[in-house]
C-alpha positions in Angstrom: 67.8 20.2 100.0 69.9 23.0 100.6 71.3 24.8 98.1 74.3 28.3 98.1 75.7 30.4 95.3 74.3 30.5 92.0 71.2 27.7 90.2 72.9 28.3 86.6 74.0 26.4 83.1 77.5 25.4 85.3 75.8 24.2 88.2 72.3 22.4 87.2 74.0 19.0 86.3 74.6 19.3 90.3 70.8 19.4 91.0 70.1 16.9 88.3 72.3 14.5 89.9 71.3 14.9 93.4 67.6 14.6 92.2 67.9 11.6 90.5 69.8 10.0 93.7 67.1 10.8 95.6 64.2 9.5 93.2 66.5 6.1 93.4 66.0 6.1 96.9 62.4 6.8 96.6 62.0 10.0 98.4 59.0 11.3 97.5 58.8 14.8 99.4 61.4 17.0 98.6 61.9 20.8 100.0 63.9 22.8 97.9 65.4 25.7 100.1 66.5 28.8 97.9 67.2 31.3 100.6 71.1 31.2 100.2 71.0 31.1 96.0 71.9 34.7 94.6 71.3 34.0 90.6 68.7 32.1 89.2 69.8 31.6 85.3 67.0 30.0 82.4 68.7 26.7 82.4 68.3 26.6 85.9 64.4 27.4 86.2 64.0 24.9 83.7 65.6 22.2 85.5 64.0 23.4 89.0 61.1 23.5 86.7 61.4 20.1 85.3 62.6 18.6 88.3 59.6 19.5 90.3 56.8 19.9 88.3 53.7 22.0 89.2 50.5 19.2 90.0 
């Protein structure tokens, strides 16, 4: 998953949504590219947080 622009309070609903399309469809690996996101908000680590857990 590809991601641009800002992971923030606006955008996170975004990531939710695509993450729970995905865990529908059973994917079970997911690689999170960051390399084009400038701003990285608290609502957004928690929901990268929350989204992918450490193990």
């Amino acid at each position: 998953m590809e991601m641009e622009g800002a992971l923030f309070f606006g955008t996170v609903s975004m990531l939710e949504t695509c993450i729970a399309n995905l865990t529908r469809e059973n994917v079970v690996h997911v690689v999170l590219d960051l390399r084009r996101v400038r701003h990285v908000d608290a609502t957004g680590t928690q929901a990268r947080e929350k989204a992918f857990p450490r193990k």
